[in-house]
C-alpha positions in Angstrom: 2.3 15.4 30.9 3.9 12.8 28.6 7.3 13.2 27.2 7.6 11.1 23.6 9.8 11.3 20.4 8.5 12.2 17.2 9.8 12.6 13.4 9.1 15.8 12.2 9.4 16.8 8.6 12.5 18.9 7.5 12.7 18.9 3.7 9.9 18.4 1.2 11.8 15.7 -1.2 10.9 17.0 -4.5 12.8 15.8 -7.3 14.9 13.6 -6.2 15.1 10.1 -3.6 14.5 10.6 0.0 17.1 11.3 2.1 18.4 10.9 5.8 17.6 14.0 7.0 14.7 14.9 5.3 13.3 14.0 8.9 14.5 15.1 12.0 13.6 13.6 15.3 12.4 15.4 18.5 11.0 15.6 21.5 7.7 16.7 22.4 5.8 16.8 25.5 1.8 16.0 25.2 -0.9 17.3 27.4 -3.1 14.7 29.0 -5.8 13.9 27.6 -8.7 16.0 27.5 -12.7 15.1 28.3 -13.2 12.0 26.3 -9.7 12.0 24.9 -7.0 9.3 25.1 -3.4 8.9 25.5 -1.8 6.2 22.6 0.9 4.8 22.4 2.2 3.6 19.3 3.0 -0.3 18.9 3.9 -0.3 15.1 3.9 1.9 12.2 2.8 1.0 8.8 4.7 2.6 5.6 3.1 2.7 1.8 4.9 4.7 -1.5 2.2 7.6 -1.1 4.1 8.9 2.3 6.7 10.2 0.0 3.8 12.4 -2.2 2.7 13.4 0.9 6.7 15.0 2.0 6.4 16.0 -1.4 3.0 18.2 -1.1 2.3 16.5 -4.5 -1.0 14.2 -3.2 -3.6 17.1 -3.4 -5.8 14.6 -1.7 -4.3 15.1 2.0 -3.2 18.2 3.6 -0.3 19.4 2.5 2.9 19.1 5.0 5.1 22.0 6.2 8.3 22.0 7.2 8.1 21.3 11.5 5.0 19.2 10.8 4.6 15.2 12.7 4.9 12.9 9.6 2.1 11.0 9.1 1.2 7.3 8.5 -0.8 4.6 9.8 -0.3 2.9 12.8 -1.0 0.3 15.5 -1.6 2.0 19.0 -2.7 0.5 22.6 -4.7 2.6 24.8 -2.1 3.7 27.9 -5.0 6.2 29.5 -8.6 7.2 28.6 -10.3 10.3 30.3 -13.4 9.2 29.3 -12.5 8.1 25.7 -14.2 5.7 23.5 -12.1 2.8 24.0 -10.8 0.8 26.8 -7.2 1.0 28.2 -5.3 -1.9 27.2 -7.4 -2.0 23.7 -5.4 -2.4 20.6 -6.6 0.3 17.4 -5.7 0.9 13.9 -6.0 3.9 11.5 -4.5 7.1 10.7 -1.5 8.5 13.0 1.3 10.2 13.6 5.5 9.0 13.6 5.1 9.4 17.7 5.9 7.3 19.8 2.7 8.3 22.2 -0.5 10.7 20.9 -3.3 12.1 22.6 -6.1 11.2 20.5 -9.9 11.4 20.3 -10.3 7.8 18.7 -12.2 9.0 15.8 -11.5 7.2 12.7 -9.5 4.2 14.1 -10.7 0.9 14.6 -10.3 -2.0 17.2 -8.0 -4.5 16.3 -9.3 -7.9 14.3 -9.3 -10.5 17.3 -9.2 -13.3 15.2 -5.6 -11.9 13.6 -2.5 -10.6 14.8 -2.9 -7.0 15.1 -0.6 -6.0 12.3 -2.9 -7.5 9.8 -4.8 -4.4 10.2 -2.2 -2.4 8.3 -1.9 -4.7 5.9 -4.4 -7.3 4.5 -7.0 -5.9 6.4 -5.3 -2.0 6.0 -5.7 0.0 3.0 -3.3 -1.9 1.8 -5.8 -4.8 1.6 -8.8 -2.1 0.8 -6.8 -1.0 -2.3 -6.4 -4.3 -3.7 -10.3 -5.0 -3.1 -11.6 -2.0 -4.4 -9.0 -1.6 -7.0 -9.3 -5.0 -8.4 -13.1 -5.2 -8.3 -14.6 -1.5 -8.5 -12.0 -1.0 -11.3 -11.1 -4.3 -12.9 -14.1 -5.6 -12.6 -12.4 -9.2 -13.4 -14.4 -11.9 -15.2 -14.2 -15.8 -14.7 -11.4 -16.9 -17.1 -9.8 -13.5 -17.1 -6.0 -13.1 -17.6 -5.3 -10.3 -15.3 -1.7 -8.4 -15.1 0.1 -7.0 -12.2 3.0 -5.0 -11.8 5.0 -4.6 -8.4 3.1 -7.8 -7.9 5.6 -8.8 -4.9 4.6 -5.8 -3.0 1.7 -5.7 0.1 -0.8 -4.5 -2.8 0.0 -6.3 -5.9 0.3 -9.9 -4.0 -3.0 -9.4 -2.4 -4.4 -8.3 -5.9 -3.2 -11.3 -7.6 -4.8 -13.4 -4.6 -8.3 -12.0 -5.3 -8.3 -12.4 -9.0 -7.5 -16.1 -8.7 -10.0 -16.4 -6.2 -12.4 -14.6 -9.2 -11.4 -17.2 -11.8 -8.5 -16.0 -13.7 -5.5 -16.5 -14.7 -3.0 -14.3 -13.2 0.4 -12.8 -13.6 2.9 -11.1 -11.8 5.2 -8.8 -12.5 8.1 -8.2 -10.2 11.9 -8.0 -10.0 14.2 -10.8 -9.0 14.6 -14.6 -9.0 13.7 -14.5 -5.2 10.4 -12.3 -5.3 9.0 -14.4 -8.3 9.6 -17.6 -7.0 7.7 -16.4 -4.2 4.5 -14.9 -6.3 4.2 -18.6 -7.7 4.7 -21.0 -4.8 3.8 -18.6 -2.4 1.4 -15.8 -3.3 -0.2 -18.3 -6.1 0.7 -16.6 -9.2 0.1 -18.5 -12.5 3.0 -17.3 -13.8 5.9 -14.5 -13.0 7.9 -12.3 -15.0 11.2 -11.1 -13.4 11.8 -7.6 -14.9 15.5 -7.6 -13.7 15.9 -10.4 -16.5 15.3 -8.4 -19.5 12.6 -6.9 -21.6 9.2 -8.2 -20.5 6.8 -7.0 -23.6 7.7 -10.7 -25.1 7.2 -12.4 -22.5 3.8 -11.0 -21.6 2.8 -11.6 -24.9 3.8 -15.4 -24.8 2.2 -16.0 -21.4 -0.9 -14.0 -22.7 -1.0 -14.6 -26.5 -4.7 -13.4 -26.5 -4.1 -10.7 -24.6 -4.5 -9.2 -21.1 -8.0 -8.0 -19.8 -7.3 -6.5 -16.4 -4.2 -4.8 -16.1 -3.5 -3.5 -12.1 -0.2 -1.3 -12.1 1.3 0.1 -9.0 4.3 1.1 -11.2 3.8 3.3 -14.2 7.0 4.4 -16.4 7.9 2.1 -18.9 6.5 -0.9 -17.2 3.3 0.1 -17.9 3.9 1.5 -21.4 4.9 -2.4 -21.8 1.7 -3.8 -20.5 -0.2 -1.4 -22.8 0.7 -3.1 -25.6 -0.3 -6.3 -24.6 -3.7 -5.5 -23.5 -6.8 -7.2 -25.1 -10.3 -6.5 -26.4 -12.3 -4.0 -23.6 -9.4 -4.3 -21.1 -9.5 -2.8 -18.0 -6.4 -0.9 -16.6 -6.6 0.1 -13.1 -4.2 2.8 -12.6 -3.5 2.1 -8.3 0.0 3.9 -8.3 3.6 4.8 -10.0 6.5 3.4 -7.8 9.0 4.7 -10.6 7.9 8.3 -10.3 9.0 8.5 -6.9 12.7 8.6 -7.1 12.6 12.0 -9.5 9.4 13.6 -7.9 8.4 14.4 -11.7 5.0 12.5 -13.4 6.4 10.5 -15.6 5.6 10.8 -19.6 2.7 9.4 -20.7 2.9 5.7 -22.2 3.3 6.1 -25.6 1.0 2.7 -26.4 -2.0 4.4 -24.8 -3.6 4.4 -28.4 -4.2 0.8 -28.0 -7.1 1.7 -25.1 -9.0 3.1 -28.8 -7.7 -0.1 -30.9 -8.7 -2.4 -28.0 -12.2 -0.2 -26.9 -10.3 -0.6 -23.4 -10.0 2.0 -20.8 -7.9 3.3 -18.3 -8.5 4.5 -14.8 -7.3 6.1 -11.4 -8.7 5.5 -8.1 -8.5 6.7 -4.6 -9.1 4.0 -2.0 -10.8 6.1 0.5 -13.7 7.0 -1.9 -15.2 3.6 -1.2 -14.1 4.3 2.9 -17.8 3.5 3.9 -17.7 0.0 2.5 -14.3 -0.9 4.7 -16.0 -2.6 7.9 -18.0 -4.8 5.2 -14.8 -5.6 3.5 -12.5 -6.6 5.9 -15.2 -9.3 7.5 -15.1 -10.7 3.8 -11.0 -10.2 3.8 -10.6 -12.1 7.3 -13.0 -15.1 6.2 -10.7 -15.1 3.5 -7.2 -15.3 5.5 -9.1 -17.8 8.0 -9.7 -20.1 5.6 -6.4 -20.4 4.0 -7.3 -19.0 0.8 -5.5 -15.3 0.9 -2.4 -15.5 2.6 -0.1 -12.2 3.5 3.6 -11.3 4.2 4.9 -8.5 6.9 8.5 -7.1 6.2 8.5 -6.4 10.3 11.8 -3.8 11.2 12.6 -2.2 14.8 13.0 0.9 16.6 11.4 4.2 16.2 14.6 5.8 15.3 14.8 3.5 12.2 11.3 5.0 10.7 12.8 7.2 8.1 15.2 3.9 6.4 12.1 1.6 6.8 10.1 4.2 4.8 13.5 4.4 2.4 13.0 0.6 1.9 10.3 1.0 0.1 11.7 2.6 -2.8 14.5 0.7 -3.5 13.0 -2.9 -3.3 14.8 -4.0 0.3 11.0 -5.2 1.5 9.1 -8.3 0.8 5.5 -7.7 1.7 3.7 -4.9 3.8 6.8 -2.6 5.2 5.9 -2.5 9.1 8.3 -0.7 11.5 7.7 -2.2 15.3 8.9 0.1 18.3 
């Protein structure tokens, strides 16, 4: 018998920001593991915007959550004990968990660590996080050579990775993020063409002077007014690649629709919404192409690394009010 803390949901935020004790932590004792189970215990935890849709029972593409239930997220785990599972003790697996600190688990659907990387990268660059960007940018986007391609919340794990790939595809790209410190970072960092610093004032102008022809790939992990901003700029059979809506999350409301969205008919451009796991079976493919990437210095990726388990619920906070730079990673 194992005794381990875990975060258990207590409210479902709807509405409004997250809060302190929307999670309660608690103490659990685990059974060992069963015939060709294993007993995990969690190295790191990995923390993306969606958690909160999930609190929220809003995703209708997971489970919905009750009140009591372990949050969920991904995570980093090292094998402690195997009664005949899968994997070795000692081995080092990514995927979907729980916020516990140990979990008796079967080992289906996570992964060995990349050996060639530190671990974490598999929750980042080589995580959905990285998956997102790939499939996003390329299912979706579909960039072209010569391409000026858009990105809002460009500083974050997704959108710096996206901007990455599409000047690796030939085009010219630009970020959209907010401060002087994050955009000085998508262009001597990140390798952004050019940033736009959305803290500094309205950015419809300055979109249009950076891309006087007009965008052809737009990638927003934003939405709101942002978005309703890069709309108007978009060019002849744009793409726009709807990956997710950072400013919805602080009212728990959709937010209204962009009122330049007739310019997808002016512009014989369209507009679409993806969901990363749809394209699950082509991962294992994508990360080899992901890590030759990293291994030879041309995609680079940042970890905003916090510590201790009882900090999970203000490292998934940071998230939603701009304290990280990069993918948010909580270490226990």
């Amino acid at each position: 018998m194992t005794s381990t803390r875990q975060w258990r949901l207590a409210a479902h935020p709807v509405g409004r920001a997250l809060a302190d004790d929307d999670l309660q932590l608690a103490e659990a004792i685990l059974p060992p593991p069963g015939p060709g189970e294993m007993l995990l215990q969690t190295r790191y935890l990995g923390f993306d915007p969606a958690q909160k849709g999930w609190m929220e029972n809003v995703a209708d593409y997971v489970a919905p959550m009750a009140i009591g239930d372990v949050m969920r997220g991904s995570a980093i785990l090292e094998v402690v004990e195997s009664n005949g599972g899968r994997f070795p003790v000692g081995a080092l697996l990514a995927g979907s968990s729980l916020w516990s600190e140990h979990v008796v688990h079967s080992g289906e659907g996570l992964n060995l660590c990349e050996p060639g990387l530190p671990p974490t990268a598999m929750l980042s660059v080589l995580g959905t996080t990285g998956m997102t960007a790939w499939c996003g940018l390329f299912k979706i986007g579909q960039p072209l050579p010569g391409d000026v391609v858009l990105v809002s919340g460009a500083a974050g794990a997704t959108g710096s990775i996206v901007g990455q790939l599409a000047k690796i595809a030939g085009c010219t790209t630009i970020g959209i993020a907010g401060g002087a410190e994050k955009c000085a970072w998508l262009t001597q960092e990140a390798g952004y063409d050019h940033a736009i610093d959305y803290k500094a004032g309205p950015i419809r102008e300055q979109i249009k002077a950076l891309a006087p022809g007009g965008v052809n790939v737009i990638f927003d992990n934003v939405g709101g007014k942002i978005l309703n901003d890069m709309l108007s700029q978009i060019g002849t059979g744009a793409r726009v690649v709807i990956c997710g809506g950072i400013s919805r999350y602080e009212t728990g409301t959709l937010p209204a629709g962009p009122e330049n969205y007739f310019n997808l008919v002016f512009r014989r451009a369209r507009m679409e919404g993806f969901i990363v796991i749809d394209w699950a079976s082509e991962f294992p493919g994508l990360r080899t192409r992901m890590v030759n990437l990293v291994q030879a210095g041309k995609l680079t990726y940042r970890e905003d690394v916090q510590h201790g388990f009882e900090n999970a619920p203000k490292t998934l906070q940071r998230l939603f009010s701009g304290a990280n730079r990069g993918k948010q990673l909580l270490k226990l």
